[in-house]
C-alpha positions in Angstrom: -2.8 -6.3 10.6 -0.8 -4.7 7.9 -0.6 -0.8 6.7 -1.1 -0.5 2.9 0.8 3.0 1.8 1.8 4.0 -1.7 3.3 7.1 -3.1 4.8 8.4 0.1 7.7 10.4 -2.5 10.0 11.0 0.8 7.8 13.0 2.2 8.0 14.4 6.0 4.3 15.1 6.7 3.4 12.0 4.9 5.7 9.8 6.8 4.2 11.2 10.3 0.9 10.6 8.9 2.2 6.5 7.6 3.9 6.1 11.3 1.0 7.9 13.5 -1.4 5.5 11.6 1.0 2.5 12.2 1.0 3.2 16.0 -2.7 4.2 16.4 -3.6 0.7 14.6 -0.5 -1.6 16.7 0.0 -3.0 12.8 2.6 -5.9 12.6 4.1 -4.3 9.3 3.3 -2.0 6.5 2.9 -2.9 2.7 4.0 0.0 0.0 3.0 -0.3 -3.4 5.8 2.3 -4.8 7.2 5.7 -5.0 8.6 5.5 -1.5 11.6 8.0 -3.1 13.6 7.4 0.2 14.9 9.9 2.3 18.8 8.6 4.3 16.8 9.8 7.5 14.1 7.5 7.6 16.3 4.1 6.1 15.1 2.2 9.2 11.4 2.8 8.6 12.4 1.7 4.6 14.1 -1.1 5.6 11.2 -2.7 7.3 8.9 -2.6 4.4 7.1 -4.9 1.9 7.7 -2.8 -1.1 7.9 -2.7 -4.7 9.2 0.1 -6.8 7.7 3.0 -8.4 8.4 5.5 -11.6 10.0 7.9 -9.3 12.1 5.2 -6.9 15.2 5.2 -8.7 18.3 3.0 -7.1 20.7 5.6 -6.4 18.6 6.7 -3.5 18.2 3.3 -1.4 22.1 3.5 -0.8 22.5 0.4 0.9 19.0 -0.2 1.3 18.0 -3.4 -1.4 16.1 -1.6 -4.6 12.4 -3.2 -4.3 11.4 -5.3 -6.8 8.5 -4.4 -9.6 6.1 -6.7 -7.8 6.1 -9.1 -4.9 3.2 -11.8 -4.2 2.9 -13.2 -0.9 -0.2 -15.0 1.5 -1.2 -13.2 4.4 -4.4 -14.1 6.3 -5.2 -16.7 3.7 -5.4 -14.7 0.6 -2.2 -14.4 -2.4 -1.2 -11.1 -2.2 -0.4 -9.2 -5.3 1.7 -6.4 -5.5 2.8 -3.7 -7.9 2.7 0.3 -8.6 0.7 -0.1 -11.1 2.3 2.0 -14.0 4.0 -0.9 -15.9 1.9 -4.6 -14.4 -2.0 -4.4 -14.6 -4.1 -6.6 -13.5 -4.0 -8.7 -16.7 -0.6 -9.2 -16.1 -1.6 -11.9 -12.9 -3.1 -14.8 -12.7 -5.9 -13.2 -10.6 -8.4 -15.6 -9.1 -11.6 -15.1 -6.5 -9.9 -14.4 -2.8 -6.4 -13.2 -4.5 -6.0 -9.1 -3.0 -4.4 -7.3 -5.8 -2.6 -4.2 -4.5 -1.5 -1.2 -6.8 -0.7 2.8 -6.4 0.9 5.3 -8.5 -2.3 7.4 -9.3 -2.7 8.7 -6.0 -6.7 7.6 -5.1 -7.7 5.9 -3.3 -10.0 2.8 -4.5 -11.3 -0.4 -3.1 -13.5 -2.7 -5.0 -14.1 -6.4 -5.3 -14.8 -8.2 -9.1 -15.4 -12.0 -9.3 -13.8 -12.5 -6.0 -10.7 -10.4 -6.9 -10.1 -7.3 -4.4 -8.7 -4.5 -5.6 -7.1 -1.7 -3.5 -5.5 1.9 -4.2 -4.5 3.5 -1.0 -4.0 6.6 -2.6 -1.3 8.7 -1.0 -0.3 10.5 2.2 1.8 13.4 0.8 0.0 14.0 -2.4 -3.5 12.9 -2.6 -5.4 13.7 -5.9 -8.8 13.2 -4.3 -11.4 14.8 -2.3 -10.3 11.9 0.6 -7.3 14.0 1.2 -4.5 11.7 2.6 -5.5 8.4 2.3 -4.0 4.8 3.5 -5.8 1.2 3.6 -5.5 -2.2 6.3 -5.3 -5.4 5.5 -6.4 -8.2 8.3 -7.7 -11.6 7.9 -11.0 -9.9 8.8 -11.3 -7.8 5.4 -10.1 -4.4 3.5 -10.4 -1.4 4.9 -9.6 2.2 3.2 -9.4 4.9 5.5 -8.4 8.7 6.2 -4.9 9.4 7.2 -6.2 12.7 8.9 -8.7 11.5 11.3 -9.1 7.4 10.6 -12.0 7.5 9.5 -13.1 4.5 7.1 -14.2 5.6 3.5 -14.7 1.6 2.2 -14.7 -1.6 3.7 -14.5 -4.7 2.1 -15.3 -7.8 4.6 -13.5 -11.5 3.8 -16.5 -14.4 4.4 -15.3 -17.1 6.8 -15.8 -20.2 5.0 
């Protein structure tokens, strides 16, 4: 199972909120779709991640950390993962086809739908939501999508994969 984060902007609170969901779920990594704007006290945590960049990641704060790429695209659980911040690649920019997961932030909220076999996901953010969710985060397993509240885990959408 993997975290999905974006738009932590170095954040304190939002980083307990990212870890406590990380250890309340046992997830085996965490995804961030940009605008982690790291902070030297947490380079382990950023040095762990799947990320891509954001507008407001800029290289001169990763120190030795490596500068994450505009987008990455990977297969976890049986699905090509695609992901980007979402303020210069859109969808159209991809290839997308039904069972892809396409994987975007940089508005801040959250959103999880599914078009012609395509899942979308926004997991909005943990240190400055622009939704009525408040702090938001999403997991990925091979069992499905699932957007959820950082503040008590509660789900807000599910998307379950069929089992061919």
């Amino acid at each position: 199972m993997h975290l999905i984060v974006s738009d932590i902007h170095g954040s304190d609170e939002g980083m307990e909120l990212v870890s406590a969901a990380a250890r309340h779920f046992r997830t085996d990594g965490i995804i961030s779709a940009g605008d982690q704007c790291p902070d030297p006290l947490h380079a382990a945590f950023y040095s762990s991640l799947i990320a891509v960049r954001g507008n407001c990641d800029r290289f001169y704060e990763y120190g030795s950390l490596p500068f994450p790429p505009v987008s990455r695209e990977l297969q976890l659980y049986g699905h090509r993962v695609i992901i980007t911040h979402g303020d210069r690649l859109s969808p159209d920019d991809f290839d997308l086809r039904s069972g892809d997961i396409f994987i975007s932030g940089h508005t801040h909220v959250p959103m999880l739908s599914q078009e012609e076999g395509v899942v979308f996901c926004n997991p909005g953010s943990p240190s400055r939501p622009r939704s009525s969710s408040g702090p938001t985060a999403a997991l990925l397993s091979e069992d499905g999508l699932l957007l959820f509240s950082l503040m008590d885990f509660s789900t807000i959408r599910a998307i379950r994969f069929s089992r061919s």
